[in-house]
Chimera marker file (.cmm) of the C-alpha trace (Angstrom):
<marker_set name="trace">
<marker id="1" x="-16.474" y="13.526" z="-12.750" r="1" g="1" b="0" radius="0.5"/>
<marker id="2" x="-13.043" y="13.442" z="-11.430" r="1" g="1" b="0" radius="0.5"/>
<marker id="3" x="-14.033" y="17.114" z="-9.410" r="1" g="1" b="0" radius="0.5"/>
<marker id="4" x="-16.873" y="15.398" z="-7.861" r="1" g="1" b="0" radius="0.5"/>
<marker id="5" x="-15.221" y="12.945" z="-6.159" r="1" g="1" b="0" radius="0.5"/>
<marker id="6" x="-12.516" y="15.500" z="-5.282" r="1" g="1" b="0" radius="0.5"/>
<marker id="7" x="-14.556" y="17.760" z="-3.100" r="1" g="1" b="0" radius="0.5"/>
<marker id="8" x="-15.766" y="15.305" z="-0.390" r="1" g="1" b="0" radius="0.5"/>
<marker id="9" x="-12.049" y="14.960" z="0.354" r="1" g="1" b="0" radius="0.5"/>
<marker id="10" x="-11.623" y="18.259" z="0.128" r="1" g="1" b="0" radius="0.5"/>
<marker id="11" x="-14.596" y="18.792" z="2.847" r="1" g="1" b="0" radius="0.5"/>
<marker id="12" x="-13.368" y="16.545" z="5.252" r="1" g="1" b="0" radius="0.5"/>
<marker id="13" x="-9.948" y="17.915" z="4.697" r="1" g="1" b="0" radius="0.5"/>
<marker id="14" x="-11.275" y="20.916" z="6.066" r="1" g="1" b="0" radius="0.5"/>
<marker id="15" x="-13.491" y="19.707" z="8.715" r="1" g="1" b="0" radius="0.5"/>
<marker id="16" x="-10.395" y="17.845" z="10.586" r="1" g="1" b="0" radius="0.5"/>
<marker id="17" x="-8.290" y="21.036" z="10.318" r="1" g="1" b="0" radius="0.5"/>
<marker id="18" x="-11.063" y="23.078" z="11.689" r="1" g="1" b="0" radius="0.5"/>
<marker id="19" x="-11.604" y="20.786" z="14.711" r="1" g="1" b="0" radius="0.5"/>
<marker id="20" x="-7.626" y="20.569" z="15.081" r="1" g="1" b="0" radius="0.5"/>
<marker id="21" x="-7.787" y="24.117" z="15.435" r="1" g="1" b="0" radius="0.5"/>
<marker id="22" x="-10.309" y="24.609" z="17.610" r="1" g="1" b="0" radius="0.5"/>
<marker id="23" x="-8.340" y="21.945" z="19.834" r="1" g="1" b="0" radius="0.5"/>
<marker id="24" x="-5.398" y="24.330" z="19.905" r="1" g="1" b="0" radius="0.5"/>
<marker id="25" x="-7.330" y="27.384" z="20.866" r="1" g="1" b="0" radius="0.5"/>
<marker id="26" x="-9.169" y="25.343" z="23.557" r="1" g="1" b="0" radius="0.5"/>
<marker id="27" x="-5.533" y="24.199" z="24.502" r="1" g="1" b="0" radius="0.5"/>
<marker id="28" x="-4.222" y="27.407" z="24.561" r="1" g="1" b="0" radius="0.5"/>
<marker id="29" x="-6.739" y="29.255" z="26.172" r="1" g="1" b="0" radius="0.5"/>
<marker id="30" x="-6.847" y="26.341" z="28.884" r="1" g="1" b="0" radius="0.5"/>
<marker id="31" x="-2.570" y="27.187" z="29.490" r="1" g="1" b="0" radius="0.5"/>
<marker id="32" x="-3.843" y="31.425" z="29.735" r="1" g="1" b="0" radius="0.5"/>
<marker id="33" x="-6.099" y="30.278" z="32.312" r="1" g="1" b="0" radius="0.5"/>
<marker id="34" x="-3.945" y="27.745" z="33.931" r="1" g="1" b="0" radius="0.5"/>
<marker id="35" x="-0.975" y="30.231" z="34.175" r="1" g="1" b="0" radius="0.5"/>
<marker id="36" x="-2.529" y="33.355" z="34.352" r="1" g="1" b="0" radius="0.5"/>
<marker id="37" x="-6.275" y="32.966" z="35.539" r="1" g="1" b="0" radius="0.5"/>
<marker id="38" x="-6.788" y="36.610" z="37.021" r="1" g="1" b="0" radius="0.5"/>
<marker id="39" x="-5.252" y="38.655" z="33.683" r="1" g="1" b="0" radius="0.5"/>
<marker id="40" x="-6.617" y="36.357" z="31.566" r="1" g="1" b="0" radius="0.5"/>
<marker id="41" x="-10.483" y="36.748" z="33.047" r="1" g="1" b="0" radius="0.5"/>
<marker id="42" x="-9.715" y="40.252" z="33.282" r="1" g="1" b="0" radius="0.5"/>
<marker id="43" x="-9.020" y="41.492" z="29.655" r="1" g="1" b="0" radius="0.5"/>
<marker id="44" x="-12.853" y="39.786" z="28.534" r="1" g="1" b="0" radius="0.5"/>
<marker id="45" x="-14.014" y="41.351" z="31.915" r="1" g="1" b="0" radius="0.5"/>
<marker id="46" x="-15.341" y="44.405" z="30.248" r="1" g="1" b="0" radius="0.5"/>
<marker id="47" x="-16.391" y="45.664" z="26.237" r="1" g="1" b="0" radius="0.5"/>
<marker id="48" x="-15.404" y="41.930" z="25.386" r="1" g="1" b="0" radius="0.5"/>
<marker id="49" x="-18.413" y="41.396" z="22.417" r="1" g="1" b="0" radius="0.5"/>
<marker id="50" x="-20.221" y="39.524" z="24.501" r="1" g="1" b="0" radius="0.5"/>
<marker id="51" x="-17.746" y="36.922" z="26.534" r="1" g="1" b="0" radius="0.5"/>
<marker id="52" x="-18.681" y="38.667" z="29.489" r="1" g="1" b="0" radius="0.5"/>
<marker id="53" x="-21.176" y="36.723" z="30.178" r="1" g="1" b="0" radius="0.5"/>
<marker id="54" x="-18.853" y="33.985" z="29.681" r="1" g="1" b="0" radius="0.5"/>
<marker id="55" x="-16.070" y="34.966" z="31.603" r="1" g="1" b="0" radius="0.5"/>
<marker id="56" x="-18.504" y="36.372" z="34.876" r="1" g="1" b="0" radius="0.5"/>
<marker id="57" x="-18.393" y="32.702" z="36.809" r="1" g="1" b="0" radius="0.5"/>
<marker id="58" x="-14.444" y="33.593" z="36.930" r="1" g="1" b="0" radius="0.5"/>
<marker id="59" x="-14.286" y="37.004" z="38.411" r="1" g="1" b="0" radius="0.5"/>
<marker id="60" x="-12.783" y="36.921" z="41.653" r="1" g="1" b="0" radius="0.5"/>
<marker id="61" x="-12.114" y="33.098" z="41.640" r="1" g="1" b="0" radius="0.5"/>
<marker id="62" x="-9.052" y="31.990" z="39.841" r="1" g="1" b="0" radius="0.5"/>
<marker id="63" x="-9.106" y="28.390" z="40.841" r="1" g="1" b="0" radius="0.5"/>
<marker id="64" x="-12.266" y="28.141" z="39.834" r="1" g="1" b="0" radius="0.5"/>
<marker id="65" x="-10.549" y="29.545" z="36.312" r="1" g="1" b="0" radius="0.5"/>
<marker id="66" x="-7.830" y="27.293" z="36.705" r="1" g="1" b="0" radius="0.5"/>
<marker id="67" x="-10.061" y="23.714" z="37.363" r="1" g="1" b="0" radius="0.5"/>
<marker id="68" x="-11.981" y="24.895" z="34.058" r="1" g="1" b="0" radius="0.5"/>
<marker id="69" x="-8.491" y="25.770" z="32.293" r="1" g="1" b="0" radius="0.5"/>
<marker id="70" x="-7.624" y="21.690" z="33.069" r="1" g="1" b="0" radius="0.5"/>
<marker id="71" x="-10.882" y="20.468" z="31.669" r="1" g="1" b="0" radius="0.5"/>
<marker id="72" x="-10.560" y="22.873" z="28.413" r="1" g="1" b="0" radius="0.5"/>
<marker id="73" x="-6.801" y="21.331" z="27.852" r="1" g="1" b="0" radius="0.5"/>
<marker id="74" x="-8.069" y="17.580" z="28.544" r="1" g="1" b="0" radius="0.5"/>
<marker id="75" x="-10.886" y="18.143" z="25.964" r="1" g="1" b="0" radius="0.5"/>
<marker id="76" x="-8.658" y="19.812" z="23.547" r="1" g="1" b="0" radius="0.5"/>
<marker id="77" x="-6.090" y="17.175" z="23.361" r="1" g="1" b="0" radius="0.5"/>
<marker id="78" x="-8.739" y="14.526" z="23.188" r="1" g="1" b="0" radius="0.5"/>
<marker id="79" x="-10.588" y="16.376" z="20.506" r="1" g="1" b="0" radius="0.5"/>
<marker id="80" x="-7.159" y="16.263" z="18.769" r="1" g="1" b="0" radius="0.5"/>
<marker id="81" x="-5.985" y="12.891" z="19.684" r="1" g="1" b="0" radius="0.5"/>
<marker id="82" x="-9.552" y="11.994" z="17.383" r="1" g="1" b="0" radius="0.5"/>
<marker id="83" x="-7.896" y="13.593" z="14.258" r="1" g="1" b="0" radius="0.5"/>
<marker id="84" x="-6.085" y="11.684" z="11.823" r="1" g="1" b="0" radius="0.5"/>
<marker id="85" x="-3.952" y="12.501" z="9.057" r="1" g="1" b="0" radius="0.5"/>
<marker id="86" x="-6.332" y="10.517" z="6.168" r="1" g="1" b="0" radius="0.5"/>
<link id1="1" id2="2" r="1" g="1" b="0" radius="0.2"/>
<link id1="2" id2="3" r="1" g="1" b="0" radius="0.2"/>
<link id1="3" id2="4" r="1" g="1" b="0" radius="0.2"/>
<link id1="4" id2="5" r="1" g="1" b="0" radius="0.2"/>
<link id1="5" id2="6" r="1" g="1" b="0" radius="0.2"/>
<link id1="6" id2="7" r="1" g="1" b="0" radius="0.2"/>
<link id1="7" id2="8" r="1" g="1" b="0" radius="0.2"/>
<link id1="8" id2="9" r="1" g="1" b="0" radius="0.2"/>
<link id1="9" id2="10" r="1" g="1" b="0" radius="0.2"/>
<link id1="10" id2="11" r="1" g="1" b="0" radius="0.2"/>
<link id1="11" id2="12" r="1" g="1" b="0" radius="0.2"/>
<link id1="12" id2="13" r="1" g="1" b="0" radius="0.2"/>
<link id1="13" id2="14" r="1" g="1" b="0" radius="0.2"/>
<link id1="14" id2="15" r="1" g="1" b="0" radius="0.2"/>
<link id1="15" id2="16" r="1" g="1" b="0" radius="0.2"/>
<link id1="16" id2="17" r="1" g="1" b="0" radius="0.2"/>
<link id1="17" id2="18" r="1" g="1" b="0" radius="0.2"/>
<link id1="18" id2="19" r="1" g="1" b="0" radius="0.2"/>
<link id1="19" id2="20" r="1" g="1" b="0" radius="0.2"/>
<link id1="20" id2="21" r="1" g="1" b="0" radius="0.2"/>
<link id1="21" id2="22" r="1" g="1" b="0" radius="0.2"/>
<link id1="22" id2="23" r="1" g="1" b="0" radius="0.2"/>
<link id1="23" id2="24" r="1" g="1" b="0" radius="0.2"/>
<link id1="24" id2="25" r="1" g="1" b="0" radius="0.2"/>
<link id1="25" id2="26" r="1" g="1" b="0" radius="0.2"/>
<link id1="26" id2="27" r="1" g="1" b="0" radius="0.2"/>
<link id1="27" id2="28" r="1" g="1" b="0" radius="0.2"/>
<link id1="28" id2="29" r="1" g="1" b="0" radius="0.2"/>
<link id1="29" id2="30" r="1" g="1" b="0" radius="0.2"/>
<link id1="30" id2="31" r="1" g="1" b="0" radius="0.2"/>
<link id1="31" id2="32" r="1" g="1" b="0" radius="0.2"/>
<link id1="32" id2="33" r="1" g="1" b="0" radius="0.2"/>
<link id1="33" id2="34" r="1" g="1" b="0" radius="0.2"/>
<link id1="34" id2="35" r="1" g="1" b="0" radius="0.2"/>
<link id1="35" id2="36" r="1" g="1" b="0" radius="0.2"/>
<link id1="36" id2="37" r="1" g="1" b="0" radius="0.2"/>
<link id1="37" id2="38" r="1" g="1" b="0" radius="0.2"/>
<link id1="38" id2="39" r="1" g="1" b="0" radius="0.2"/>
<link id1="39" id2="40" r="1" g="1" b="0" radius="0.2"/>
<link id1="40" id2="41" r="1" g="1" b="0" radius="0.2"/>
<link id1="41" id2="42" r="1" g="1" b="0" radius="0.2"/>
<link id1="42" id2="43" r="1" g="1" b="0" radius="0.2"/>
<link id1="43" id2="44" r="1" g="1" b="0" radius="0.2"/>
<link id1="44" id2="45" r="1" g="1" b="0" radius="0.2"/>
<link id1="45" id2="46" r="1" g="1" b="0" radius="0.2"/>
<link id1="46" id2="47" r="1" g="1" b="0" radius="0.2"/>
<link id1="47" id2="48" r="1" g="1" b="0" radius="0.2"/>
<link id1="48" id2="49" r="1" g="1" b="0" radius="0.2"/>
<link id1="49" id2="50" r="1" g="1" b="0" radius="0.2"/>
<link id1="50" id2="51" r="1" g="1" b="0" radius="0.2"/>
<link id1="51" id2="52" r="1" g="1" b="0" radius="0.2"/>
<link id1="52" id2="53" r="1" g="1" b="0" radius="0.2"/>
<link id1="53" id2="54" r="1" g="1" b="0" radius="0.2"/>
<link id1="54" id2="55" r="1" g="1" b="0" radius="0.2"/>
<link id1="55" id2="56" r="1" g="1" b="0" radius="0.2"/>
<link id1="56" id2="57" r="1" g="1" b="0" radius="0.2"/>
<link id1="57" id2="58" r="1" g="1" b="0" radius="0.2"/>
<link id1="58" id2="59" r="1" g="1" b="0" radius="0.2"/>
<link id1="59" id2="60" r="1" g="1" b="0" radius="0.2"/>
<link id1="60" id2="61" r="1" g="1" b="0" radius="0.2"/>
<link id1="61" id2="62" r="1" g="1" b="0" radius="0.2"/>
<link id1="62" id2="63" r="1" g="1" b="0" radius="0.2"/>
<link id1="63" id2="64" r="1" g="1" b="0" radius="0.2"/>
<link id1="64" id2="65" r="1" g="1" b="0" radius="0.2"/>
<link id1="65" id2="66" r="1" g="1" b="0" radius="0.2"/>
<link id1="66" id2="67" r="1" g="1" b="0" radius="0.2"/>
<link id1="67" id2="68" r="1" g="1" b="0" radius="0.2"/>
<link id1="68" id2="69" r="1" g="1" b="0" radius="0.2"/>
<link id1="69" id2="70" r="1" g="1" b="0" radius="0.2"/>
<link id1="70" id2="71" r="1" g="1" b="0" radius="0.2"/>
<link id1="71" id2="72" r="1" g="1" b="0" radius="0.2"/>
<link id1="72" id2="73" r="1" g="1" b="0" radius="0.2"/>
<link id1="73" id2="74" r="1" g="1" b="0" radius="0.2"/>
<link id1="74" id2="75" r="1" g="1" b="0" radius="0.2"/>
<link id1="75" id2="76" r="1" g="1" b="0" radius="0.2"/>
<link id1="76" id2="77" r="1" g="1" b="0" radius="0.2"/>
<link id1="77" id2="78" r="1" g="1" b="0" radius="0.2"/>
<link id1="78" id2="79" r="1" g="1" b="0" radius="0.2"/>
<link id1="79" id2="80" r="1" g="1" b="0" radius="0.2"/>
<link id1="80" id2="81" r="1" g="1" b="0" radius="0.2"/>
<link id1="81" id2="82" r="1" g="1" b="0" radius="0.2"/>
<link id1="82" id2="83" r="1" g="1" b="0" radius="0.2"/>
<link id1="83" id2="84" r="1" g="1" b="0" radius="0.2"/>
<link id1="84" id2="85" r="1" g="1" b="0" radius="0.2"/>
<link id1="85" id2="86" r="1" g="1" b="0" radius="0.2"/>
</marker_set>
């Protein structure tokens, strides 16, 4: 019995740590494309696995980059403001 009651703590131990670190890559890749919009676009320009597609509204227009880059770091720290320790 005592495992049973373990492993829902267990998930949701694992669910907060997965959305904590999908806040930092969301923060992180927001800073690449703050700081560095035109290198960052470029290296997933080309033979990226797919995130062309994702990356084509960015070509040529790194303020474009840069106004997404803000959102993606406001949503990642509110996505990890939402986490809490228990």
């Amino acid at each position: 019995m005592a495992r049973a009651t373990h492993e829902p703590e267990v998930t949701r131990l694992l669910a907060r740590r997965t959305v904590e670190m999908a806040a930092v890559f969301m923060i992180g890749d927001g800073m690449l494309g703050l700081l560095q919009p035109r290198r960052h676009v470029a290296l997933w320009q080309e033979r990226a696995l797919g995130a062309e597609a994702l990356v084509a509204p960015f070509v040529g227009r790194p303020g474009r980059r840069r106004a997404y880059a803000l959102l993606q770091i406001a949503a990642g720290i509110a996505l990890a403001a939402r986490q809490h320790a228990r």
